[in-house]
OpenMM code with the backbone's topology and positions (N, CA, C; nanometers):
from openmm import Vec3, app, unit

residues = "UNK UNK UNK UNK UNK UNK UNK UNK UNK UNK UNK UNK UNK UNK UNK UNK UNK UNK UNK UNK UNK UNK UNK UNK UNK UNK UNK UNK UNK UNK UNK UNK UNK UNK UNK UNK UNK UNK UNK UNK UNK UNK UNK UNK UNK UNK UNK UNK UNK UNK UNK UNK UNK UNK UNK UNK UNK UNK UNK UNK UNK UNK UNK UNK UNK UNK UNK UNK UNK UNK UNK UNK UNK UNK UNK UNK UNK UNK UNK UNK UNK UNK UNK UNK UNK UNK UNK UNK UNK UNK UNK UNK UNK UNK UNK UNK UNK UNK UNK UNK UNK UNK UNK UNK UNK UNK UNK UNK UNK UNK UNK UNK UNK UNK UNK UNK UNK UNK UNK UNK UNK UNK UNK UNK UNK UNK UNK UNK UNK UNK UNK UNK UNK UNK UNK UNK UNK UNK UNK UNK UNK UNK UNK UNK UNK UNK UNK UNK UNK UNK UNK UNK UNK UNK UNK UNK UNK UNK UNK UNK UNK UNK UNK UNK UNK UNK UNK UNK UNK UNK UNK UNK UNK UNK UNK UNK UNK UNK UNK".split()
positions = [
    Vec3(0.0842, -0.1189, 0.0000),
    Vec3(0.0000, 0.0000, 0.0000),
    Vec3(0.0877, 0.1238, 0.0000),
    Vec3(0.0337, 0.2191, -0.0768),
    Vec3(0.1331, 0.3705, -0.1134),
    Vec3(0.0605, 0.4595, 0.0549),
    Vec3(0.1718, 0.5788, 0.0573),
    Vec3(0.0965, 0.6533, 0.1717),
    Vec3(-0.0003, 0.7308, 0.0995),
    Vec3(-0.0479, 0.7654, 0.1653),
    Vec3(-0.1923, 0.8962, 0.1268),
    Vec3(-0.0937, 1.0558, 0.0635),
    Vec3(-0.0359, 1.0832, 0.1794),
    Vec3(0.0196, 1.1756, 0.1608),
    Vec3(0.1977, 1.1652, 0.1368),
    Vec3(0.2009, 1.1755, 0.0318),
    Vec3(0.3130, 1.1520, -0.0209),
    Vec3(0.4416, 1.2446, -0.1348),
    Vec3(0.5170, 1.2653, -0.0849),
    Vec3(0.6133, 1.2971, -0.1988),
    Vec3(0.6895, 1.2254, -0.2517),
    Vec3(0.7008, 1.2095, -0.3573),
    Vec3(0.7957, 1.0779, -0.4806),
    Vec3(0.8744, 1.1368, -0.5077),
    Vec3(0.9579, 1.1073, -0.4836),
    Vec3(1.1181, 1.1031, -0.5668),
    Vec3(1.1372, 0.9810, -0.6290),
    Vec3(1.0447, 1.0037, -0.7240),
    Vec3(1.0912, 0.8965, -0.8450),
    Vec3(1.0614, 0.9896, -0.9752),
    Vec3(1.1017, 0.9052, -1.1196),
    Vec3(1.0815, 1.0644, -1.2200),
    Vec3(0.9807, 0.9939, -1.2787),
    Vec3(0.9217, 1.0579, -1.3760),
    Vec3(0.7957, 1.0293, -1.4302),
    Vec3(0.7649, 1.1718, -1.5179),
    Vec3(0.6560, 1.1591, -1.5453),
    Vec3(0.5748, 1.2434, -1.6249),
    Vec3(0.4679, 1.2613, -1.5941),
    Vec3(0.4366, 1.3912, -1.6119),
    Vec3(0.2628, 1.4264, -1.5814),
    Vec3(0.2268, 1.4639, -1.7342),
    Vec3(0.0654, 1.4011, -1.7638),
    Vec3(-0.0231, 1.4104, -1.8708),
    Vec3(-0.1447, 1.4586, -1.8250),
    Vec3(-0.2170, 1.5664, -1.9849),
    Vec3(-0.3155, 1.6371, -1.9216),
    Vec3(-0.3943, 1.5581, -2.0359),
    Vec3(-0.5177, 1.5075, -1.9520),
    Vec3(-0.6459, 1.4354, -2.0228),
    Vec3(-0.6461, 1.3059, -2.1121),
    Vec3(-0.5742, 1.2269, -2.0192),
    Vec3(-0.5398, 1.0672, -2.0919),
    Vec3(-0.6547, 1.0170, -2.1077),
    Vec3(-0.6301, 0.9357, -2.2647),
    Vec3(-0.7237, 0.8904, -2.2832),
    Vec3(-0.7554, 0.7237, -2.2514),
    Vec3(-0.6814, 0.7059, -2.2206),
    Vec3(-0.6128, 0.5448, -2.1841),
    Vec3(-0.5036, 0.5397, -2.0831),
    Vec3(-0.4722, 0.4479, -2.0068),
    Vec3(-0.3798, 0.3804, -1.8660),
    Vec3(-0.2824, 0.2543, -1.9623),
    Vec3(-0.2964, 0.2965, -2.0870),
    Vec3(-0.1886, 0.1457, -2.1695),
    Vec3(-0.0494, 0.2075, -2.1231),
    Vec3(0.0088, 0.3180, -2.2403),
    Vec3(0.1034, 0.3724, -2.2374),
    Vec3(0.1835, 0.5207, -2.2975),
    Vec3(0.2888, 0.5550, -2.2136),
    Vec3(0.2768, 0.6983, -2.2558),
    Vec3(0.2573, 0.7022, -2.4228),
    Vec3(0.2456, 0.8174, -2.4568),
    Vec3(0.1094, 0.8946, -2.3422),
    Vec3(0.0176, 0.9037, -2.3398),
    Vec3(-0.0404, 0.8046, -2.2861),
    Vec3(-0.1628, 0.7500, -2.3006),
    Vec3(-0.2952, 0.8447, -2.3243),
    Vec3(-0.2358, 0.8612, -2.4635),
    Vec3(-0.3467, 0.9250, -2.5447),
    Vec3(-0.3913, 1.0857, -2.5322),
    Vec3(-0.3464, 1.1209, -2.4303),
    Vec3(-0.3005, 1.2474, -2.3778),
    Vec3(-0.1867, 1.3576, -2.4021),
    Vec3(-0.1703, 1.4807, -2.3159),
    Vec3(-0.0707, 1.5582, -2.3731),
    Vec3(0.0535, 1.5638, -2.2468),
    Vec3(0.1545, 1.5203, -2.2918),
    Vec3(0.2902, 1.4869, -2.2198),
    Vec3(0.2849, 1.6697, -2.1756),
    Vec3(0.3249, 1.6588, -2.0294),
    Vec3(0.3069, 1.8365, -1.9773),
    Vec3(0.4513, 1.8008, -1.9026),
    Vec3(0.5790, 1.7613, -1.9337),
    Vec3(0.6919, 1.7613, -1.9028),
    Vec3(0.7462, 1.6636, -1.8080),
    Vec3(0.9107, 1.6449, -1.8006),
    Vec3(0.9493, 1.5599, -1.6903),
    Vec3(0.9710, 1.5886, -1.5858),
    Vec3(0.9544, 1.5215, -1.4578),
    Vec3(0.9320, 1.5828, -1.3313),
    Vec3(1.0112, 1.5518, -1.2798),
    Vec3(1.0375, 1.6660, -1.1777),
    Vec3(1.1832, 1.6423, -1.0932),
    Vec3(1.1319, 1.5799, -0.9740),
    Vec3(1.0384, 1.6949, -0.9431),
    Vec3(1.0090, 1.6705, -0.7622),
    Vec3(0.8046, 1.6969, -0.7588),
    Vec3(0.7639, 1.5994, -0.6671),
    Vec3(0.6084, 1.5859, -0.6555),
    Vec3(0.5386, 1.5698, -0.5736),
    Vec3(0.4641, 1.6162, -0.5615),
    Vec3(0.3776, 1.6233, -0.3871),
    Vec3(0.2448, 1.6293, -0.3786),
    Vec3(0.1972, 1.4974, -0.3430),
    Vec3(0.0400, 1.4949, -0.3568),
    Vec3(-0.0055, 1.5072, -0.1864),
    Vec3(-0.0870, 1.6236, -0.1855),
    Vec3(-0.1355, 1.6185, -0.0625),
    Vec3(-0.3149, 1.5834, -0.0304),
    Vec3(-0.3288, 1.5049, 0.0034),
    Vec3(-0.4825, 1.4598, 0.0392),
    Vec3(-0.5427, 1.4948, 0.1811),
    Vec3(-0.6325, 1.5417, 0.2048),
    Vec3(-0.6287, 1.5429, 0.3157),
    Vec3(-0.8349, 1.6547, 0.3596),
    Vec3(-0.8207, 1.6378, 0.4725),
    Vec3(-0.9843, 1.6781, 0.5112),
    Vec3(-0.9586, 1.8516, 0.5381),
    Vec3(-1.0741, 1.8665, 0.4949),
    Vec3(-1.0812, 2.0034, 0.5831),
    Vec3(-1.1606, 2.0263, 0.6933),
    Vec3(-1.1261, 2.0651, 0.8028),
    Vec3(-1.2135, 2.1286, 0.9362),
    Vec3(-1.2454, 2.2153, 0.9622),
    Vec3(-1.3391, 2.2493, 1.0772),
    Vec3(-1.3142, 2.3560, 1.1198),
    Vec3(-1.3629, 2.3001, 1.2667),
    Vec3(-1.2894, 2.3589, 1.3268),
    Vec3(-1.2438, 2.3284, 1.4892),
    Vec3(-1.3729, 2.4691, 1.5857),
    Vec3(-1.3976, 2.3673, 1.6954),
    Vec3(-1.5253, 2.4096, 1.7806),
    Vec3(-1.5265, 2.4312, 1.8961),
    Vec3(-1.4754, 2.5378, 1.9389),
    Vec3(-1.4221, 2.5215, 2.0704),
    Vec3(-1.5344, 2.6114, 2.2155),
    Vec3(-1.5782, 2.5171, 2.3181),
    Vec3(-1.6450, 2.5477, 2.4184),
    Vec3(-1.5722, 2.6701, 2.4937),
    Vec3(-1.6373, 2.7800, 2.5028),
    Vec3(-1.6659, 2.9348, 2.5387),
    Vec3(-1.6843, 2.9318, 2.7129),
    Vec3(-1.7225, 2.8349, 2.7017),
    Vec3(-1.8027, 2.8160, 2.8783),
    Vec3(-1.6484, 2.7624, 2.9868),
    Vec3(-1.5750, 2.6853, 2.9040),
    Vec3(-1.4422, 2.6056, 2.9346),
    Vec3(-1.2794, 2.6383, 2.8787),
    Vec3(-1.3050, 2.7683, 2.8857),
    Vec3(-1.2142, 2.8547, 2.8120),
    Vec3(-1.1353, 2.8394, 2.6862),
    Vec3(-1.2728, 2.8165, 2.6267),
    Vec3(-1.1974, 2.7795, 2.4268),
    Vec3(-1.1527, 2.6689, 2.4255),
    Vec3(-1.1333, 2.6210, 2.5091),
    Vec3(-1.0839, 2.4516, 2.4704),
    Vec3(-1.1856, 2.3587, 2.3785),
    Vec3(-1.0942, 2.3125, 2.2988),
    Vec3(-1.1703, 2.2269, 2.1831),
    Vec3(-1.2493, 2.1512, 2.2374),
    Vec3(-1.3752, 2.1395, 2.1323),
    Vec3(-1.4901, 2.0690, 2.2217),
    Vec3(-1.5302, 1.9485, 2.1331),
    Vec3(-1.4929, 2.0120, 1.9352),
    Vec3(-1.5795, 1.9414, 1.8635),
    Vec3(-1.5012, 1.9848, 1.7087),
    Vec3(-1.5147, 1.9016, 1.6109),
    Vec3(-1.4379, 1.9206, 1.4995),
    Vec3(-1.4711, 1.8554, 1.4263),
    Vec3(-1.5988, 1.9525, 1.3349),
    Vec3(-1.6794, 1.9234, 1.1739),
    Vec3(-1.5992, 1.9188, 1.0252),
    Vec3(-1.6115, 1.8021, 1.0028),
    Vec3(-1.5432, 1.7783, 0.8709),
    Vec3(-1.6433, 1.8393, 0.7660),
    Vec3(-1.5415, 1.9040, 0.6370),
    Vec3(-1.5905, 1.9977, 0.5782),
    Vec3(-1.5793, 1.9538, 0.4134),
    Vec3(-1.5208, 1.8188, 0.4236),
    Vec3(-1.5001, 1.7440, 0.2959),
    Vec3(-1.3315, 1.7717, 0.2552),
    Vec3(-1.2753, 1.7483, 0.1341),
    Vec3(-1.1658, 1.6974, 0.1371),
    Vec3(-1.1088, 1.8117, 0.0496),
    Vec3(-0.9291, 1.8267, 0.0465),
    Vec3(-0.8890, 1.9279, -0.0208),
    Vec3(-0.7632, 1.7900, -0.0141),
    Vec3(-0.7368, 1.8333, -0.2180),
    Vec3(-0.6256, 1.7761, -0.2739),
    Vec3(-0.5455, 1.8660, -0.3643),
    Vec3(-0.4372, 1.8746, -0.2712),
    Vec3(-0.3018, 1.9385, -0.3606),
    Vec3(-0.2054, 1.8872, -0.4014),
    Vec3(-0.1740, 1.9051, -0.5020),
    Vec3(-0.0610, 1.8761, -0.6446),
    Vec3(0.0589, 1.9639, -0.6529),
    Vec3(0.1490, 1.9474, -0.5799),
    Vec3(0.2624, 2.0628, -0.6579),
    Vec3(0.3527, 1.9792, -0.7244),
    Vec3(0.4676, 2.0444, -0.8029),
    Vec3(0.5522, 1.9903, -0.8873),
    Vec3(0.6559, 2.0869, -0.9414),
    Vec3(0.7659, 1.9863, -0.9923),
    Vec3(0.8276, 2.0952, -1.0250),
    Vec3(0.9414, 2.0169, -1.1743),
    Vec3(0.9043, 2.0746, -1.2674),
    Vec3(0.9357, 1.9589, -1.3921),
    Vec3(1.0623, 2.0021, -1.4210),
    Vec3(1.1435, 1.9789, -1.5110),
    Vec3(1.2709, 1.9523, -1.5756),
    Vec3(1.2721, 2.0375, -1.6689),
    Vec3(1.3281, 2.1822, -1.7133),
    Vec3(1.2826, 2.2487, -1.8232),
    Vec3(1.1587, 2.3072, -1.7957),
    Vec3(1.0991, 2.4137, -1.9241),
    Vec3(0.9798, 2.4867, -1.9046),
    Vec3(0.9670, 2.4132, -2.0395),
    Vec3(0.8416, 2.4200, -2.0535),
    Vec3(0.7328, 2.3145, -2.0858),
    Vec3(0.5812, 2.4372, -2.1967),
    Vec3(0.5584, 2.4452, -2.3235),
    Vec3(0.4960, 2.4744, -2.3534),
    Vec3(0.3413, 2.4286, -2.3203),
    Vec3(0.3372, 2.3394, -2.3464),
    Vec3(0.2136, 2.2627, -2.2985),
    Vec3(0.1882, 2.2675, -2.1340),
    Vec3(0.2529, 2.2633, -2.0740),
    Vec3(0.2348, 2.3189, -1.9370),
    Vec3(0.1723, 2.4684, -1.9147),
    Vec3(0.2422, 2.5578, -1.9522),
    Vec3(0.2283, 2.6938, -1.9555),
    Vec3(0.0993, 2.6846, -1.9853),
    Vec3(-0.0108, 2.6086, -2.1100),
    Vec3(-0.1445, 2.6392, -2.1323),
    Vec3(-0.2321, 2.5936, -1.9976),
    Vec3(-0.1761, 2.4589, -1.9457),
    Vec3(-0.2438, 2.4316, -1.8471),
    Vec3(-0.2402, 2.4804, -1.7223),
    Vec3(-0.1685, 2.5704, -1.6986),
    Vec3(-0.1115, 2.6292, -1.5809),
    Vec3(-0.1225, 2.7902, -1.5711),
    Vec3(-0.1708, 2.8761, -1.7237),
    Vec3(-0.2095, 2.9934, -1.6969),
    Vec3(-0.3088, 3.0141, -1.8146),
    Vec3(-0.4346, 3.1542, -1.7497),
    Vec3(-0.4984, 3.1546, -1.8607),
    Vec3(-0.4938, 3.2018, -1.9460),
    Vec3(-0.4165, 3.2980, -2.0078),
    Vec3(-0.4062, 3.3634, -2.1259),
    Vec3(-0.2716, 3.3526, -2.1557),
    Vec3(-0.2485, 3.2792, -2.2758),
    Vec3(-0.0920, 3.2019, -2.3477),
    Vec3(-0.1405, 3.2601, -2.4771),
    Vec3(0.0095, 3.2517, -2.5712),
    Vec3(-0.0312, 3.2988, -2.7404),
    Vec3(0.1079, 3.2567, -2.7221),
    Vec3(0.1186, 3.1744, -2.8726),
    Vec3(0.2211, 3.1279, -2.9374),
    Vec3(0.2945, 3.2842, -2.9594),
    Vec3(0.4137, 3.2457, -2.9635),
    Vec3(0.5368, 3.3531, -2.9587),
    Vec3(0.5725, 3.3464, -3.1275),
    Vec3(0.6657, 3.4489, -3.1757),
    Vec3(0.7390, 3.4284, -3.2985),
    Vec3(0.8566, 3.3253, -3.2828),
    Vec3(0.9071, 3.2704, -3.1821),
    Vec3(1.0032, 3.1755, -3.1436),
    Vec3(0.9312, 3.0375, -3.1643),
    Vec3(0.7774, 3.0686, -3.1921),
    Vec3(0.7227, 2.8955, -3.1735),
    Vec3(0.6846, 2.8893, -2.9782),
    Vec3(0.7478, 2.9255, -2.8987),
    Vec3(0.7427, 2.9200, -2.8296),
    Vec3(0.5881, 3.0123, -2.7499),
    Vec3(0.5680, 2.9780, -2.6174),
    Vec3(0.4370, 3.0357, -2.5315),
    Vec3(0.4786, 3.1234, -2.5066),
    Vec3(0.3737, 3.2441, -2.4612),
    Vec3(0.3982, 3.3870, -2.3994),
    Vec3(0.2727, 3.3892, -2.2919),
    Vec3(0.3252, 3.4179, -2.1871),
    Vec3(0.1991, 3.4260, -2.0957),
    Vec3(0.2203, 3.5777, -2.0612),
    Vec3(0.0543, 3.5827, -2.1631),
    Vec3(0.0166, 3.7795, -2.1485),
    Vec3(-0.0965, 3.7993, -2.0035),
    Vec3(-0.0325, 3.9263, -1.9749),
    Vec3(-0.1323, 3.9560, -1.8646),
    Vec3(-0.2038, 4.1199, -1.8645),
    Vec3(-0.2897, 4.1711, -1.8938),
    Vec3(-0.3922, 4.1047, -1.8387),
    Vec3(-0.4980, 3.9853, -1.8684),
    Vec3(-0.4900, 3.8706, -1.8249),
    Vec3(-0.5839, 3.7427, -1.8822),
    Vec3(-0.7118, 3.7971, -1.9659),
    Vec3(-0.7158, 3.7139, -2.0770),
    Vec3(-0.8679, 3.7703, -2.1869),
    Vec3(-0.9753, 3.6925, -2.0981),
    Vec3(-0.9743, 3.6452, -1.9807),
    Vec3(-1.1030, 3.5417, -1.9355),
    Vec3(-1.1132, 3.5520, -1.8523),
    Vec3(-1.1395, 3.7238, -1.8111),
    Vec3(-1.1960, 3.7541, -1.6685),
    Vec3(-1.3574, 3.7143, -1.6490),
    Vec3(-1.3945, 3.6911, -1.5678),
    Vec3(-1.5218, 3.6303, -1.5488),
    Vec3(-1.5704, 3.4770, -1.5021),
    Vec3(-1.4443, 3.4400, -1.5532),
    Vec3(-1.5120, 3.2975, -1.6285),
    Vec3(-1.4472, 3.2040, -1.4609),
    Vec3(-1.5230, 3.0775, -1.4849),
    Vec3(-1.4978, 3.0035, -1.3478),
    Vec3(-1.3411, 2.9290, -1.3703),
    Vec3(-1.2660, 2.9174, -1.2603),
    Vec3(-1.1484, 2.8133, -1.3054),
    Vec3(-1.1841, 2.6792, -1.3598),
    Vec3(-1.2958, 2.6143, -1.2894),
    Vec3(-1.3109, 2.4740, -1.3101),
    Vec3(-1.3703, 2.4591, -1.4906),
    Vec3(-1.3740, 2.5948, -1.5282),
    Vec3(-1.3440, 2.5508, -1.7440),
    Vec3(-1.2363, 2.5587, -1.7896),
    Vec3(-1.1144, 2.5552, -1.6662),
    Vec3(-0.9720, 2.5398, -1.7471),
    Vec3(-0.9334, 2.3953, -1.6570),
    Vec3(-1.0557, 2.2975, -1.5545),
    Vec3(-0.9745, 2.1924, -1.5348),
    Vec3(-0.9253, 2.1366, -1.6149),
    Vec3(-0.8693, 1.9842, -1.6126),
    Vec3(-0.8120, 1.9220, -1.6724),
    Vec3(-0.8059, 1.7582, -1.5837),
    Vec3(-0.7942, 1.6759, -1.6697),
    Vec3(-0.7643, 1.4983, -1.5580),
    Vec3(-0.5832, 1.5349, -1.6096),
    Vec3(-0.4950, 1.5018, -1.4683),
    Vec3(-0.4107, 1.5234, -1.4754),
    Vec3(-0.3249, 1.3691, -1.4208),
    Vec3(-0.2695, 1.3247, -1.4727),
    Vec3(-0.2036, 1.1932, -1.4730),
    Vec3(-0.0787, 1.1994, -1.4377),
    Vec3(-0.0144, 1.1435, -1.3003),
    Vec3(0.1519, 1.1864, -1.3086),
    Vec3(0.1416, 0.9987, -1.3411),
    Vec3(0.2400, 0.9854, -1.4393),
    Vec3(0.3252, 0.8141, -1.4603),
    Vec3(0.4421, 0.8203, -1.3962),
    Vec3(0.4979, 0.7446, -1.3146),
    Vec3(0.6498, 0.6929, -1.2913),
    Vec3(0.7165, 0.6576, -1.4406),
    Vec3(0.8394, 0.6974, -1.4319),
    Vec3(0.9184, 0.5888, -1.5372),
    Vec3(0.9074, 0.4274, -1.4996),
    Vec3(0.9060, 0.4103, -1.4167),
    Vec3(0.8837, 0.2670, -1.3819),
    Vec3(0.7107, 0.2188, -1.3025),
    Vec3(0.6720, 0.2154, -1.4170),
    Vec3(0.5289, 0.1570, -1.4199),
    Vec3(0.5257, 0.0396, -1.3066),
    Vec3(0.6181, -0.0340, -1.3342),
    Vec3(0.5725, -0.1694, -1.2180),
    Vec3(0.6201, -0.1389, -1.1068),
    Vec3(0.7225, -0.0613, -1.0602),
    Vec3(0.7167, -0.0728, -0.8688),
    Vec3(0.6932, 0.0303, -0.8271),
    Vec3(0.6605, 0.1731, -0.8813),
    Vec3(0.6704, 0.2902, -0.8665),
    Vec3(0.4959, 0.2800, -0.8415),
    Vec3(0.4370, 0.4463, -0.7633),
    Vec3(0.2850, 0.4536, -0.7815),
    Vec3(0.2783, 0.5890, -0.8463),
    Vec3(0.1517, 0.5475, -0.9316),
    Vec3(0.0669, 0.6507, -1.0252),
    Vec3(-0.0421, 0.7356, -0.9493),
    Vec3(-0.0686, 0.8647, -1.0225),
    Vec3(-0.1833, 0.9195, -0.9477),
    Vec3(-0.2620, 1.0093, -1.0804),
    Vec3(-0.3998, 1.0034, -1.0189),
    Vec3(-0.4876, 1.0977, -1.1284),
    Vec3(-0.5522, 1.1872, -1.0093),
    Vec3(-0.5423, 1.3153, -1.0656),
    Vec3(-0.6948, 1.4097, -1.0679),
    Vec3(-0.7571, 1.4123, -1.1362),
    Vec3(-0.8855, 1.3751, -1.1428),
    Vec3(-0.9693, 1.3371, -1.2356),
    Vec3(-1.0372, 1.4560, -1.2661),
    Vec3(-1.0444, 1.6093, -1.1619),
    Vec3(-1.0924, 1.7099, -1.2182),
    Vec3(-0.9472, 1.8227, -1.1422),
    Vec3(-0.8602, 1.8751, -1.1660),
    Vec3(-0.8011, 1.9195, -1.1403),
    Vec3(-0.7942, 2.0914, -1.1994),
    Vec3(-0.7849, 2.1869, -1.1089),
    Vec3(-0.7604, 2.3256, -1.0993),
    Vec3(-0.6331, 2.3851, -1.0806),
    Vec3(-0.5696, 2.4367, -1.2270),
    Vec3(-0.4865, 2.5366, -1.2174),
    Vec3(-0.4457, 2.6215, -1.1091),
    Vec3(-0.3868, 2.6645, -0.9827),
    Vec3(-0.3787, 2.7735, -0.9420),
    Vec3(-0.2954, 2.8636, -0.9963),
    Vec3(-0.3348, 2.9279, -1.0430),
    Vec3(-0.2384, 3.0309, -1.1548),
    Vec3(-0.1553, 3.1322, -1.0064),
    Vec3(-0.2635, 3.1948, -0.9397),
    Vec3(-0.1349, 3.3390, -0.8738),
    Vec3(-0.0463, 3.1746, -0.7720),
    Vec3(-0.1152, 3.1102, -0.7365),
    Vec3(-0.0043, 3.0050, -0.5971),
    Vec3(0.1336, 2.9395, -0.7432),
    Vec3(0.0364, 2.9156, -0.8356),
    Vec3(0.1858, 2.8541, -0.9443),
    Vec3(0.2617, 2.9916, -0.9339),
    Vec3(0.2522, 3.1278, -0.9849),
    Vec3(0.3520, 3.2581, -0.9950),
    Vec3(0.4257, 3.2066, -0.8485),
    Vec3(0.3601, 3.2244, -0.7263),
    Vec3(0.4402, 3.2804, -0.5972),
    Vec3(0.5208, 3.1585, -0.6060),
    Vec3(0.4776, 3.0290, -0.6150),
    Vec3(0.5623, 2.9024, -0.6173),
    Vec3(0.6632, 2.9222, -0.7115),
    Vec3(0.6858, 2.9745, -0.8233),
    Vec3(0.7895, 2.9424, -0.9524),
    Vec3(0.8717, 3.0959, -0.8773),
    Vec3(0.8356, 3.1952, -0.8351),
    Vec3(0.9134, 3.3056, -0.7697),
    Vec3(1.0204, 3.2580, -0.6535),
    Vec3(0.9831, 3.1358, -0.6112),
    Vec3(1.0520, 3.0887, -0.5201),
    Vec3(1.1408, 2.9709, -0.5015),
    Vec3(1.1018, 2.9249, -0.6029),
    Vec3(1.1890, 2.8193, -0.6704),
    Vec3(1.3825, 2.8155, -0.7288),
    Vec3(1.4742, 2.7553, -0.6371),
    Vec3(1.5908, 2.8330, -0.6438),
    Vec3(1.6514, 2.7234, -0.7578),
    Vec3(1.6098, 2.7051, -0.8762),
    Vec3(1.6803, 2.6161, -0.9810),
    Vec3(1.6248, 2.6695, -1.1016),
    Vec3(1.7238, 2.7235, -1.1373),
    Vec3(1.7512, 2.7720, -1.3063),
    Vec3(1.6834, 2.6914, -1.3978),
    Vec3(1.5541, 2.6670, -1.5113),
    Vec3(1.5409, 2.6086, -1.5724),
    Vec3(1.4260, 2.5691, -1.5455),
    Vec3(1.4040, 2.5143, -1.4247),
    Vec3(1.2888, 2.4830, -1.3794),
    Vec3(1.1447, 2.5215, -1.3695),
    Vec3(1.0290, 2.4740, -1.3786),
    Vec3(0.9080, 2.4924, -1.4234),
    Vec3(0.7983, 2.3944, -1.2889),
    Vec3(0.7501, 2.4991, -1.1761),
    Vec3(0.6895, 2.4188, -1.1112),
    Vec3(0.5217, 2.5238, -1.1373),
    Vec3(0.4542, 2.4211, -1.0414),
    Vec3(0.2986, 2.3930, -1.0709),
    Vec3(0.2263, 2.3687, -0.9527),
    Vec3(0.0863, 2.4435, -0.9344),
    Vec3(0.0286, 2.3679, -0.8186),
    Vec3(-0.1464, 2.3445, -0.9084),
    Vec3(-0.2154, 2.2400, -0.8927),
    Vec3(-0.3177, 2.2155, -0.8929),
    Vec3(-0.3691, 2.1888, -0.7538),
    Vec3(-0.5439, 2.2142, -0.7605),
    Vec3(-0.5885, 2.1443, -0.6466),
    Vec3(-0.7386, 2.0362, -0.7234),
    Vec3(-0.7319, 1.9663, -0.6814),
    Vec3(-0.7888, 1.8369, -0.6830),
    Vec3(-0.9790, 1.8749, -0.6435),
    Vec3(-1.0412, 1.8741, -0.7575),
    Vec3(-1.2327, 1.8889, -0.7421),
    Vec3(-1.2621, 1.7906, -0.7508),
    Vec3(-1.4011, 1.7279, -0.7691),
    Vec3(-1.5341, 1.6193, -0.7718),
    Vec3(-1.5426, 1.6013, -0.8670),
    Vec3(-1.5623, 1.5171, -0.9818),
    Vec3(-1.5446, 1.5304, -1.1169),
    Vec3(-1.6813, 1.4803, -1.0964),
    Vec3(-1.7742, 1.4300, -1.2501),
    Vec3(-1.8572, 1.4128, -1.2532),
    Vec3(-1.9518, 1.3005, -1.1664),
    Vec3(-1.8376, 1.2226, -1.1390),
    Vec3(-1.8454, 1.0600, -1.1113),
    Vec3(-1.8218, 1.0903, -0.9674),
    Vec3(-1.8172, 1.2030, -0.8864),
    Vec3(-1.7828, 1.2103, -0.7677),
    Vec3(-1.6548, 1.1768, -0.7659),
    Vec3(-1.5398, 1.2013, -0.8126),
    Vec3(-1.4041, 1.1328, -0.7598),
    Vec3(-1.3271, 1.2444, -0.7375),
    Vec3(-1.1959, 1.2107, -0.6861),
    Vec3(-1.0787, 1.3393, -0.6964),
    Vec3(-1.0169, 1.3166, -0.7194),
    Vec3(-0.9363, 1.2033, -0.6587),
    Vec3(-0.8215, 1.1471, -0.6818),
    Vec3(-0.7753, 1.0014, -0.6675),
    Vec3(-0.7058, 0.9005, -0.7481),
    Vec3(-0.6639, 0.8096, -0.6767),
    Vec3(-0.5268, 0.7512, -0.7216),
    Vec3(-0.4493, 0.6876, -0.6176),
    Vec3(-0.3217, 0.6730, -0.6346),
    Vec3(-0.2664, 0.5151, -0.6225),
    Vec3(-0.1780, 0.4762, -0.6802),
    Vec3(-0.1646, 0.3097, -0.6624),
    Vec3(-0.1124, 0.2774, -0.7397),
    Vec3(-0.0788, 0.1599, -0.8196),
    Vec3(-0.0123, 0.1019, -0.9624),
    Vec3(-0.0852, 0.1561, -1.0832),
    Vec3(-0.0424, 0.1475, -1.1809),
    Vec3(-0.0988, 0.2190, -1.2832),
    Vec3(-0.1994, 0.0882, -1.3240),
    Vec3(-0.1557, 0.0038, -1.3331),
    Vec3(-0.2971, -0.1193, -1.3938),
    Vec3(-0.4008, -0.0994, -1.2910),
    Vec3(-0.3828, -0.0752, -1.1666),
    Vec3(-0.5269, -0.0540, -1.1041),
    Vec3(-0.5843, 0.0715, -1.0587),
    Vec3(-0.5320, 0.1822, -1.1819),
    Vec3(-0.6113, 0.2734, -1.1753),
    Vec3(-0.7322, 0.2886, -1.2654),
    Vec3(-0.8408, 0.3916, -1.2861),
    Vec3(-0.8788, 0.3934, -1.3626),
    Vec3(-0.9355, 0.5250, -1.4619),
    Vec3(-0.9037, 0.5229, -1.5821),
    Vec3(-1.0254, 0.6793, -1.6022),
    Vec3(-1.1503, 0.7311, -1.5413),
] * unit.nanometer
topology = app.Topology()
chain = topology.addChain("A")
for resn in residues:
    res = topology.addResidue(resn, chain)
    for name in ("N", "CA", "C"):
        topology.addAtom(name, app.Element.getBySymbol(name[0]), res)
């Protein structure tokens, strides 16, 4: 069994919207190689504390679940850049330009999710993970890549929604995951 909350140091690849669990890339768009990865799962609360007994905790309502994704890939990554900010335009280099001010003020994040797939290079002993509805954080990706002390590098944070099917996330061998 993998932990819940986990960081891998193993390398792999993350894909945005696989269409298949056969093989890279499984049918999907390769969004770069990863150095370093951090899936965080976990509940949210909010803590209840008796007034009468001087604030001491009394009681603690679960508020449903929050899943975070950071990363930090090998190189900068065109195809990343679309999934990771909202307003991109191909450059005269061929290359992405992320213009600001964004053309898609208004609009909700969850129409730029995405199912986001990290693979191990080593499919058989290594573990896989999907967000099956996953959210860009565009300003936490800026403050994260501002702080990032390696030249070259291209990191990322998603957080993990309900997809249609009710799911968020799940992590394990790649044969027993599923779309």
């Amino acid at each position: 069994m993998f932990p819940t909350t986990a960081s891998l140091n193993v390398p792999g690849k993350l894909f945005a919207n696989p269409a298949n669990l056969i093989s890279p890339p499984f049918g999907g768009t390769a969004l770069g190689l990863v150095k370093a990865l951090t899936l965080l799962p976990g509940k949210r609360r909010r803590v209840i504390t008796a007034e009468e007994h001087g604030h001491e905790l009394s009681e603690v309502i679960e508020n449903g679940e929050l899943v975070v994704a950071t990363f930090i890939t090998v190189g900068i990554d065109n195809d990343m850049a679309v999934q990771l900010f909202p307003s991109t335009a191909v450059g005269v280099s061929g290359n992405r330009v992320i213009s600001y001010p964004p053309t898609n003020v208004g609009t909700k994040g969850s129409d730029r999710s995405a199912v986001i797939l990290f693979a191990p290079r080593n499919l058989v002993d290594h573990p896989a993970w999907i967000l099956y509805r996953a959210l860009p954080m565009t300003e936490e990706t800026a403050e994260f890549q501002a702080n990032l002390d390696e030249e070259g590098a291209w990191g990322g944070i998603f957080y993990g929604i309900r997809d249609a099917s009710d799911r968020i996330y799940k992590q394990g061998k790649i044969g027993d995951l599923s779309l």
